[in-house]
PLY file of the C-alpha trace (Angstrom):
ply
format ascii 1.0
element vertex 305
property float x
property float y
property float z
element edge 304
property int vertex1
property int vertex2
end_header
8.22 259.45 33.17
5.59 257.52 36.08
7.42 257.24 39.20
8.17 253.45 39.69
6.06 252.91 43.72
8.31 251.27 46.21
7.25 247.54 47.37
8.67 244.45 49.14
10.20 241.29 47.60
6.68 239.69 48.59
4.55 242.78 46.58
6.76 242.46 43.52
6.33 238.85 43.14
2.45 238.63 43.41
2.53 241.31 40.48
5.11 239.49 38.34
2.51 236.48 39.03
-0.23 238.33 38.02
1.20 239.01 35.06
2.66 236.52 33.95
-0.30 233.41 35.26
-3.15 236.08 35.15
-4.07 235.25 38.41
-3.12 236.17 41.73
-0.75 233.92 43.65
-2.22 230.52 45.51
-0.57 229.40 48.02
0.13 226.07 46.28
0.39 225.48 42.59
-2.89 224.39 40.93
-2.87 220.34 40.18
-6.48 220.29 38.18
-4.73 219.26 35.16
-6.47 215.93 35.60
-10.00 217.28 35.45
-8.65 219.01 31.65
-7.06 216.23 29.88
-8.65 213.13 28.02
-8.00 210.43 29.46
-7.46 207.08 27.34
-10.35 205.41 29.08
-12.60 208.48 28.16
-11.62 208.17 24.50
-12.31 204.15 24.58
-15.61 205.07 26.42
-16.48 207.47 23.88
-15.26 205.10 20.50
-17.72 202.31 22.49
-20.56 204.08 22.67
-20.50 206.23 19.09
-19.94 201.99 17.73
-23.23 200.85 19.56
-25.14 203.76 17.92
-24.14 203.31 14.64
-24.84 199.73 14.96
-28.25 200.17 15.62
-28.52 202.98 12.74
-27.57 200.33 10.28
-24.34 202.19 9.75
-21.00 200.29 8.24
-18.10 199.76 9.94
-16.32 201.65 7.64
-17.25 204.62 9.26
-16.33 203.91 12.39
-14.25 206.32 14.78
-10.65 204.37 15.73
-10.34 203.49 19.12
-7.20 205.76 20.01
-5.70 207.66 16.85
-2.55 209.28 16.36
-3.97 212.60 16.70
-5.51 211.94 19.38
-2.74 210.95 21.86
-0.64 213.58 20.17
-3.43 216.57 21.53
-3.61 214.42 24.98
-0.03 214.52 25.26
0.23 218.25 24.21
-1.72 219.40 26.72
-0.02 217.48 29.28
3.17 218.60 28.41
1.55 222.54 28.25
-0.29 221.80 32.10
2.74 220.42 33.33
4.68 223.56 32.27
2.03 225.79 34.07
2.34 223.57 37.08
6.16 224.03 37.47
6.21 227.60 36.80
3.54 227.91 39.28
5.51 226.23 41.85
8.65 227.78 41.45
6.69 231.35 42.02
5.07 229.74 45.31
8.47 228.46 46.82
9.38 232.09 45.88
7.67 233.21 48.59
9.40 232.13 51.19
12.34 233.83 50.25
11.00 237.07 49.69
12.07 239.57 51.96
9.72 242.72 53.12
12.53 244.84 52.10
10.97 247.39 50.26
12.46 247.29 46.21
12.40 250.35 43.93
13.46 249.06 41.01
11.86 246.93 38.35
12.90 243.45 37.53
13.67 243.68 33.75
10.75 242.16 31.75
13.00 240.13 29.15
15.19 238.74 32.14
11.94 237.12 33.59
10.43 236.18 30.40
13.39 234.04 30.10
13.51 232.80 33.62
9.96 231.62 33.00
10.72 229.76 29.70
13.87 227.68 31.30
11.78 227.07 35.14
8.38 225.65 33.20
10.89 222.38 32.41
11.99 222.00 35.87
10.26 219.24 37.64
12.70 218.32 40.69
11.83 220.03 44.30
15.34 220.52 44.80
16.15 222.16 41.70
12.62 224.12 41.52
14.00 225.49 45.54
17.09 226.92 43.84
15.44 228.46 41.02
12.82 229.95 43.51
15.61 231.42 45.34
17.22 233.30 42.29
14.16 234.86 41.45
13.37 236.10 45.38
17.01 237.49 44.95
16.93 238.92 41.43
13.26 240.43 42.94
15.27 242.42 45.25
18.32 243.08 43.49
17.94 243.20 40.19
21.19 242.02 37.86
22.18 239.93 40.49
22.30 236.31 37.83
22.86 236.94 34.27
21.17 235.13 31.01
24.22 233.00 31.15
24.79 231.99 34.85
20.41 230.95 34.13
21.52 228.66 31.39
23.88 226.80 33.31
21.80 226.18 36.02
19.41 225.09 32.88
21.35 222.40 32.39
22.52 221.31 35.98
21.33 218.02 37.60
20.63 217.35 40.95
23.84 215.64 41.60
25.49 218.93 40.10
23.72 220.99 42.55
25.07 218.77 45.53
28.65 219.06 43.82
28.57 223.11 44.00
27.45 222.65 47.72
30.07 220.39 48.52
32.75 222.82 46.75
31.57 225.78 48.70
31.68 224.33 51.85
35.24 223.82 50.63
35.78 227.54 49.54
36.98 231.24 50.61
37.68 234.30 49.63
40.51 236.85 49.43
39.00 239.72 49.33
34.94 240.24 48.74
34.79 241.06 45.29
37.16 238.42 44.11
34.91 234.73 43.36
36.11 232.00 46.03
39.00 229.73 45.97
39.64 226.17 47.02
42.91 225.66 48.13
44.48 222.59 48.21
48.17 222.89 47.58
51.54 224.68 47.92
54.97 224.32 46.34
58.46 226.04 47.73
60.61 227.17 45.41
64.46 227.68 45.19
65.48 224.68 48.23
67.19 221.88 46.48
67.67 220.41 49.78
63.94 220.93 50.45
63.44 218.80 46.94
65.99 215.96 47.20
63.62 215.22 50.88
60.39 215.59 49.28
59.75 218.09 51.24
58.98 221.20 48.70
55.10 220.48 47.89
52.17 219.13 49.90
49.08 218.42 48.66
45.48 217.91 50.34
42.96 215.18 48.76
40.28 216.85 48.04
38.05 213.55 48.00
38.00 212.90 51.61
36.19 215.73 52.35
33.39 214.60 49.68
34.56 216.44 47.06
35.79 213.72 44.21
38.13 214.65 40.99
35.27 213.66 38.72
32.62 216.39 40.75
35.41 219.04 40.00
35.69 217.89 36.18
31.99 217.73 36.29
32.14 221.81 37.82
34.61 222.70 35.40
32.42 221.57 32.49
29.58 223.76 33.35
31.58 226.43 33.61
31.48 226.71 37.15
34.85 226.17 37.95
38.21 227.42 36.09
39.60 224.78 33.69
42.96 225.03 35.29
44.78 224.49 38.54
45.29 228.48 39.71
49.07 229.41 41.60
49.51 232.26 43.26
52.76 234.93 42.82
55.62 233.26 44.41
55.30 234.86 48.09
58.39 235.05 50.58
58.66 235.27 54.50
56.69 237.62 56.60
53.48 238.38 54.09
50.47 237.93 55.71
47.40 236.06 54.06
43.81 236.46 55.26
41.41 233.79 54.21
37.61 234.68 54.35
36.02 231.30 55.49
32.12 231.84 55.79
31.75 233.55 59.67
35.45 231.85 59.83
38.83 234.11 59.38
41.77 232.34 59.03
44.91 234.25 59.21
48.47 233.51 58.96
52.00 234.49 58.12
54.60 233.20 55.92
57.42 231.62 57.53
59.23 230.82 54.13
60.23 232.11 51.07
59.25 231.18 47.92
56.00 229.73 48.35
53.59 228.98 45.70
49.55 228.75 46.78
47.70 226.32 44.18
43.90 226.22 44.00
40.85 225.75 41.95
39.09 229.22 41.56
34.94 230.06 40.86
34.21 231.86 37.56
31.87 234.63 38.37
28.79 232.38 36.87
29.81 229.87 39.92
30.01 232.69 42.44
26.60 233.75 41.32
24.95 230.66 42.22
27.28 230.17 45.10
25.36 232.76 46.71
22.30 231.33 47.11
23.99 228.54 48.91
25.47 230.32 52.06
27.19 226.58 52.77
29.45 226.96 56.29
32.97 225.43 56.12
33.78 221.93 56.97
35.57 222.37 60.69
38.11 218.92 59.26
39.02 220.14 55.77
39.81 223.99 58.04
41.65 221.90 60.41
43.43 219.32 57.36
44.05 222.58 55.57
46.34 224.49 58.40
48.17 221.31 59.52
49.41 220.58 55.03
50.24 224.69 55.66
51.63 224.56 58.90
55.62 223.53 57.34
55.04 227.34 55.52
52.20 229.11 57.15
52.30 230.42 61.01
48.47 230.48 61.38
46.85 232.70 64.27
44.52 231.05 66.65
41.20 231.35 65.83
38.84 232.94 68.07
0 1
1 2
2 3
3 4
4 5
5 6
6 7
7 8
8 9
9 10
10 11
11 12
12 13
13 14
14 15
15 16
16 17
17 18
18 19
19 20
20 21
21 22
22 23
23 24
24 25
25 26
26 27
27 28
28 29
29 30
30 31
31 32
32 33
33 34
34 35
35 36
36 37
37 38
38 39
39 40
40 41
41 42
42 43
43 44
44 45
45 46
46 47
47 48
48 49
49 50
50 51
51 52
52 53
53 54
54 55
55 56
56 57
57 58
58 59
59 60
60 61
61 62
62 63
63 64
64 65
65 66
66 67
67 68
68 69
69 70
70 71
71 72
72 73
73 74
74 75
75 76
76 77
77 78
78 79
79 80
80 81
81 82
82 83
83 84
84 85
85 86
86 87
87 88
88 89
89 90
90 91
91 92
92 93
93 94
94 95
95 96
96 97
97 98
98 99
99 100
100 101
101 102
102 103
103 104
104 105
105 106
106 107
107 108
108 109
109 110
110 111
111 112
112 113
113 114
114 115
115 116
116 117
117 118
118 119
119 120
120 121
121 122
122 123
123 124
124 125
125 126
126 127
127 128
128 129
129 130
130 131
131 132
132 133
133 134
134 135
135 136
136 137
137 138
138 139
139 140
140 141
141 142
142 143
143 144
144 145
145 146
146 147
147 148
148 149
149 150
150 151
151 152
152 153
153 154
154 155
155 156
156 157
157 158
158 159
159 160
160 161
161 162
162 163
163 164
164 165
165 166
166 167
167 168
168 169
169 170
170 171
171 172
172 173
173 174
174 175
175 176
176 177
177 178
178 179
179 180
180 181
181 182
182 183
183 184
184 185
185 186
186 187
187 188
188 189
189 190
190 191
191 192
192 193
193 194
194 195
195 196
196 197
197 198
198 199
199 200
200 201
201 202
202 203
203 204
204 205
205 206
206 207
207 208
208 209
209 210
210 211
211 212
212 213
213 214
214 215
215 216
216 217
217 218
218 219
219 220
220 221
221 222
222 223
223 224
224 225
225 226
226 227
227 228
228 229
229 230
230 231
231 232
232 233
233 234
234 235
235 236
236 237
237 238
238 239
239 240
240 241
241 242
242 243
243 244
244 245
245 246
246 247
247 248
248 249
249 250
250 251
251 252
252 253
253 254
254 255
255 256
256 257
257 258
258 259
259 260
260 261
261 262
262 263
263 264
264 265
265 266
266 267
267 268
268 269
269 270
270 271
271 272
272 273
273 274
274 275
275 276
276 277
277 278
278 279
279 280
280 281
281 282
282 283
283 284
284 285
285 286
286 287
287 288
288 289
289 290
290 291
291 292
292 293
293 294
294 295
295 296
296 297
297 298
298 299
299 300
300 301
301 302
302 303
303 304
């Protein structure tokens, strides 16, 4: 068995490209798909000019070529369709670049993962959208199995508006600890007070909306398989346990003051982290600041440094 040769991010993508395109890497995508294709003015040209020779050869009409057949615009629009594909998959590799690190890789990206990639990115015609996918494959290039075949076919099927929903939602999210996918918390309930119930006093709730993040984004989320389906509650936590929040390059730590608290949140499936971190999205400094004064009736929060 060869020894598979060390490179950087920016190696292993000029070979995947010369591979895959047969060429080596531009540093923009080729647009000479014009000079290729018929044009309909061509074909008209063409019909004009076979007409004025036949003419003068005595030939019928009959035999005449048609101006614009079926055929014809069905080839002409297959090979837009085909040089279009090329583009976009040629532009996605490009942007790839810049996200390349000179880190050097040892390990091969697996062939049927970007055979795949390729077939879902040639359809993908937005900058924003061709940015993100340029980003998975400069981070699958230097750590191979970090997006599966599934977490790809959601993104497949993403809009832009989708895109701007999963960055609003992480800008909204932590963690708990770093292997488990981010949470959005948004809610607690008390338990066990029937005094604290009778005042209305035994749940408070955040609106998530106000912070950009509307009910129909999250239903939108959910559908993609992005989010959970279902409102998440923590175990039923009493007085004195500490929580530690993982904010990006923001702790937030605090202390029960009650018991029987309940923690209610919307949670990331792992597909939703894996996209998530490509985003690196910071926290809004108001939702941090709405979030510890809805807590502050059950949480003791330490000051932030």
């Amino acid at each position: 068995m060869s020894k598979i040769q060390p490179m950087s991010g920016q190696q292993r993508l000029r070979q995947l490209a010369k591979r895959q395109l047969g060429q080596e890497l531009a540093s923009r995508p080729r647009q000479d798909h014009q000079d290729n294709t018929i044009s309909i003015q061509q074909v008209r040209q063409a019909s004009a000019v076979h007409q004025q020779l036949s003419s003068r050869a005595g030939v019928g009409a009959d035999l005449d070529v048609p101006e614009d057949t079926l055929s014809t615009r069905a080839e002409r629009r297959r090979q837009m369709t085909v040089e279009r594909q090329q583009y976009n998959l040629e532009k996605v590799m490009v942007l790839a670049q810049e996200y390349c690190t000179d880190q050097a890789v040892s390990q091969e990206l697996d062939p049927d993962w970007f055979y795949h990639f390729c077939e879902l990115v040639q359809n993908i015609s937005a900058l924003s959208m061709q940015k993100l996918w340029a980003r998975i494959l400069a981070a699958e290039i230097s750590m191979p199995g970090s997006f599966s075949y599934k977490t790809l076919n959601i993104l497949r099927q993403m809009h832009h508006k989708d895109a701007q929903a999963l960055q609003l939602a992480s800008s909204l999210s932590c963690r708990i600890s770093a292997q488990e996918p981010s949470h959005i918390y948004f809610s607690y309930l008390q338990q066990g007070s029937f005094w604290q119930w009778i005042r209305g006093r035994h749940r408070g709730v955040l609106n998530l909306s106000q912070f950009g993040l509307t009910y129909p984004q999250i239903l939108s989320l959910t559908d993609l398989g992005l989010l959970h389906p279902a409102e998440i509650e923590s175990g039923v936590m009493n007085k004195g346990q500490a929580l530690q929040w993982m904010f990006p390059q923001m702790p937030l730590q605090g202390r029960l003051k009650a018991n029987g608290i309940v923690l209610q949140y919307y949670k990331f499936t792992n597909n939703g982290a894996e996209l998530m971190s490509l985003l690196n999205s910071p926290v809004q400094p108001l939702f941090l600041q709405a979030l510890q004064t809805l807590f502050g009736s059950v949480i003791e929060f330490q000051p932030m440094a």
